[in-house]
Every structure is written in structure tokens, then in C-alpha cells.
C-alpha positions in Angstrom: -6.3 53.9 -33.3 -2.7 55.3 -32.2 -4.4 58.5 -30.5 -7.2 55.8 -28.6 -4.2 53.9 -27.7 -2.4 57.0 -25.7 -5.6 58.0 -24.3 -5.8 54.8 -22.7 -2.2 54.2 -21.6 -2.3 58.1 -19.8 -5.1 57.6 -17.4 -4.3 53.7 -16.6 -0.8 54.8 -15.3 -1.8 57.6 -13.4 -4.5 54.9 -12.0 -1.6 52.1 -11.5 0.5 55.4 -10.0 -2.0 55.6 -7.7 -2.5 52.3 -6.0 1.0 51.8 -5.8 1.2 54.8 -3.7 -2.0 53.8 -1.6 0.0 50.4 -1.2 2.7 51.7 0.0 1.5 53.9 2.4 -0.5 50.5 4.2 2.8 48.8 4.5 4.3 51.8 6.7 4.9 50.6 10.3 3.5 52.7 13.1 5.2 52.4 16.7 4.0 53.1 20.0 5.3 54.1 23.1 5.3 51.9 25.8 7.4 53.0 29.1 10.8 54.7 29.9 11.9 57.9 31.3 11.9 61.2 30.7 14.3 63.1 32.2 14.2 66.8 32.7 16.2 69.6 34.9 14.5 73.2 35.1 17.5 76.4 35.3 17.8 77.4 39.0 18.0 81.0 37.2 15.0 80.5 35.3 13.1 79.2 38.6 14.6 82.6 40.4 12.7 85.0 38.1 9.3 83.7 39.2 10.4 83.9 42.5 10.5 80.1 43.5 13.2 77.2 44.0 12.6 73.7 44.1 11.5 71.9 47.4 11.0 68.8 47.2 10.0 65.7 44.8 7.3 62.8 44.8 6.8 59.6 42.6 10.1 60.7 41.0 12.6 58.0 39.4 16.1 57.9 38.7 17.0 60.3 35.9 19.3 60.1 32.5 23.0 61.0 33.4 23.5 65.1 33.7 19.6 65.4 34.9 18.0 66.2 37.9 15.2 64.2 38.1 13.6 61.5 36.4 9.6 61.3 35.3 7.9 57.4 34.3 6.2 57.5 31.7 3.0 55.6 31.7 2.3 51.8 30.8 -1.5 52.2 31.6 -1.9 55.2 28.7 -5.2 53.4 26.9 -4.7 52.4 23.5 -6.3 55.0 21.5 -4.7 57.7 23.0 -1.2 56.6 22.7 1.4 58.3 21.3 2.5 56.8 17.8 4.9 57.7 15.3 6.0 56.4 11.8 10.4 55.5 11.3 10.7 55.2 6.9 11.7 56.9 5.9 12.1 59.5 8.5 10.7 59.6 12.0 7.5 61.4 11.4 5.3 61.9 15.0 1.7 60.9 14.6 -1.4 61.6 17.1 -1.7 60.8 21.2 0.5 61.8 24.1 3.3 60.2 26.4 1.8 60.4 30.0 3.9 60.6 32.5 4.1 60.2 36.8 5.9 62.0 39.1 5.7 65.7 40.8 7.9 68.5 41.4 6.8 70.9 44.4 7.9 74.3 44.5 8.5 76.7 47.0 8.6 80.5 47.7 10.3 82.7 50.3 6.4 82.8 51.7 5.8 79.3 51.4 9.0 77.1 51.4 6.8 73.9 52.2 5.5 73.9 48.4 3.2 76.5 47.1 2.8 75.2 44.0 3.2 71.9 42.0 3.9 70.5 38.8 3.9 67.1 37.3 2.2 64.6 35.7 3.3 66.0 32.5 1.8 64.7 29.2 4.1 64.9 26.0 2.6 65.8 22.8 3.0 66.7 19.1 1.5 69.7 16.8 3.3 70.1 13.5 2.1 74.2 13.6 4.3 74.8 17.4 7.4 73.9 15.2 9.7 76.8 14.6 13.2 76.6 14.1 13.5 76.4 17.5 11.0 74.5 18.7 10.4 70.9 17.6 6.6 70.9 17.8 6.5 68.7 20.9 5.2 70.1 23.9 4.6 69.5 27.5 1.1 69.6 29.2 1.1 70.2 33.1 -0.8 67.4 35.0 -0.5 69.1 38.4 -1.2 72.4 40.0 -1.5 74.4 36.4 -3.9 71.1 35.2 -4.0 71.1 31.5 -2.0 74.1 31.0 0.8 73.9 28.3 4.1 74.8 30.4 6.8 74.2 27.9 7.8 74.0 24.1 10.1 71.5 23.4 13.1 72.3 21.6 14.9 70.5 18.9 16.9 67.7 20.1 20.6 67.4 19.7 19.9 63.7 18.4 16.7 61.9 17.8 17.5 58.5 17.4 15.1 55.3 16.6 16.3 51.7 16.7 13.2 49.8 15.8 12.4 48.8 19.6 13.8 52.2 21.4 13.5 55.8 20.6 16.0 58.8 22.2 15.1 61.9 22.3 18.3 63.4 23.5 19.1 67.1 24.9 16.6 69.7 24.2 15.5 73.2 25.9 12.3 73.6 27.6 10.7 76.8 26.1 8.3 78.8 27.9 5.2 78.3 25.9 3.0 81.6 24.9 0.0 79.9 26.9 2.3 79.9 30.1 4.1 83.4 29.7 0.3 85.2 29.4 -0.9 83.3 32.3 2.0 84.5 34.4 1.0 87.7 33.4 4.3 88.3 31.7 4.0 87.7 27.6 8.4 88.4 27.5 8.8 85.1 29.0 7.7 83.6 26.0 10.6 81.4 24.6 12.8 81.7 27.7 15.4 78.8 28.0 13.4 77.5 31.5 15.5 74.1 31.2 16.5 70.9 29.7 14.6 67.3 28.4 15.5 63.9 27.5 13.0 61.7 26.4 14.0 57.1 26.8 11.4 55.1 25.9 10.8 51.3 25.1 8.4 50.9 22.4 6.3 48.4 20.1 4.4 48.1 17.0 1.2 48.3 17.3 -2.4 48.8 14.8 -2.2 51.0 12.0 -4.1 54.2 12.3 -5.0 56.7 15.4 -7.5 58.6 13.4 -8.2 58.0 9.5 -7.1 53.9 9.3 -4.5 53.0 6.8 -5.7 50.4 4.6 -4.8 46.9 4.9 -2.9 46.0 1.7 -5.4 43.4 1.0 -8.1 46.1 0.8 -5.6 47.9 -1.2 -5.9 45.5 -3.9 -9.0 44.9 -4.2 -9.7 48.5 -4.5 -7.1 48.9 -7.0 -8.7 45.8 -9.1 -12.2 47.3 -9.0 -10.8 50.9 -10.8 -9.1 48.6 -13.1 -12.3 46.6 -13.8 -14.7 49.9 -14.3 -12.0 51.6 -16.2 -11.9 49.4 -18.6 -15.8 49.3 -18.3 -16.1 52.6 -18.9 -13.8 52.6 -21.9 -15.8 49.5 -24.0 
């Protein structure tokens, strides 16, 4: 009977393990963005080597202190595509993008009227672009280059969440491998091309964005039906 007894105790806790780890997972809150600024200057120096200077800007708003110029991010980003992240324990980026409005126009010796735009940047996250560099965010071109990937994002001085606003303070703007080989110049990889802060207002919103976290209520009852045919299976 003793030996029954621990053969029964062993897989019941790793059962009861289980669920409360499935529970508390459901509870975790998952934020959204909602609007603010992102705030960006790009190196005169680092504009210089590809030959162009900056001309002029549209849709623009006022930047962060110590920035040149100041992108909105969108309001109108649909639901499913949002950008959402998880704060407990630590802020942990989830799936969707930050969209944002506003254009910069570029100019050459051979075209100072504005060869060139960029703009309409979208924000995003991939866990596999993080070095120790580079914090795995980067930003999408929504302009001239349309869906090419401009810049990594570098790791912020401070990342700061206050359960209705997140700060993504001071980071460098990486030339992304994508960007370098299109220039036709693959050593411009991970050249310092500028600087990003990210201010934006955000709210709670459903759990999920791809695989749905359980409602604790399911939780339970899933958790009460492996109790029920465990102890099925053991009579």
C-alpha cells in the first residue's frame, strides 16, 4: 500500500504543478500601444556617406527634448495587428507593430528638392535580431524603400513601464543587414546611422495575438477534468 500511495502522490503533483502554471500564465496582463511619439535624429555624418542631407519634413510633430524630429504613432493600427507586450515580471515584447506617420525627404547634391524619402516607419519585435547590441526591435520603412527594414534598434539606456505609459529612452539606429546589401555596401551593416526614443500611451487590452491565453475559468475546468480522469484511470 505505501509504494501505491507514492505512485499516486508523484503524478498528482506534477498534475497540480501544472495547472498552477497554466493559471498563472492566464492571469498575465497584456498591454497595447495606443499613441505617442517617437522621436528620432539620423547622424549628419552618417547621412554624408550616402551622399545625401536632409531637406525637408512632412506630417512631422514635435519631437522628445535633444531630437530632431518627431514621428505619431498611429491610433487607427487595427486591433489584431497591434503591438502588445507583457510587464510581470519583466517587460517581455509580444507580436504586432507600432505604425507611425510622418516623412523625412532627402536630398542629393543632384537633387536637393528630395530624391528620396522615408517615413511611415513601422516598429517591430523579433527575439532572433537581438545581439548584444541590438535590442530585437526594428524599424520597417513605409516610404520610398516600402517595406524595407532600415534600421536595428539598439538597446535602450532605460526602458521604463508605468502601467499606463511605456519609455523607450535613447537608443542607436543600426543599419540593418537588409539595408547595407541593398545599398550595395554589406560594411554598413551595424553603422551608428542615429538615435530613437520611443513615448507612448498605452492600455490593456484581450489576451492573446496569436495562440489565446486561457481564461482562468477554462483553466479550471480543465484542471478539474485531469483530476477527475486521473483518478478514473487509477480505480
Amino acid at each position: 500500500m505505501k509504494t501505491k500511495r507514492v505512485n499516486l502522490i508523484a503524478p498528482l503533483a506534477g498534475l497540480l504543478a501544472t495547472c498552477a502554471l497554466i493559471s498563472a500564465a492566464s492571469a498575465q496582463t497584456v498591454y497595447g500601444i495606443d499613441s505617442g511619439v517617437t522621436s528620432l535624429t539620423l547622424h549628419k555624418a552618417a547621412l554624408d556617406t550616402l551622399g545625401f542631407t536632409i531637406v525637408g519634413t512632412s506630417d512631422t510633430t514635435t519631437a522628445s527634448v535633444g531630437y530632431d524630429t518627431g514621428l505619431s504613432i498611429s491610433t487607427t493600427t487595427a486591433a489584431a495587428e497591434k503591438f502588445t507586450f507583457t510587464a510581470d515580471p519583466d517587460f517581455t515584447p509580444g507580436p504586432g507593430l507600432i505604425e507611425h506617420t510622418g516623412t523625412l525627404l532627402l536630398g542629393t547634391a543632384l537633387a536637393p528638392a528630395g530624391a528620396v524619402t522615408l517615413g511611415n516607419f513601422d516598429i517591430s519585435f523579433d527575439s532572433e535580431r537581438m545581439t548584444a547590441a541590438n535590442s530585437g526591435f526594428f524599424l520597417t520603412d513605409g516610404a520610398d524603400f516600402d517595406s524595407q527594414i532600415l534600421f536595428d534598434i539598439g538597446t535602450p539606456v532605460s526602458n521604463v513601464f508605468n502601467g499606463s505609459e511605456w519609455h523607450f529612452v535613447d537608443s542607436n539606429l543600426f543599419v540593418s543587414p537588409e539595408f547595407a546589401t541593398f545599398l550595395g555596401n554589406p560594411a554598413l551593416t551595424g553603422q551608428d546611422f542615429g538615435d530613437l526614443r520611443i513615448d507612448a500611451l498605452t492600455s490593456i487590452t484581450k489576451k492573446g495575438g496569436g495562440d489565446k491565453v486561457p481564461e482562468p475559468s477554462t483553466v479550471l475546468l480543465a484542471c478539474f477534468g485531469g483530476f477527475a480522469l486521473f483518478f478514473r484511470r487509477r480505480r
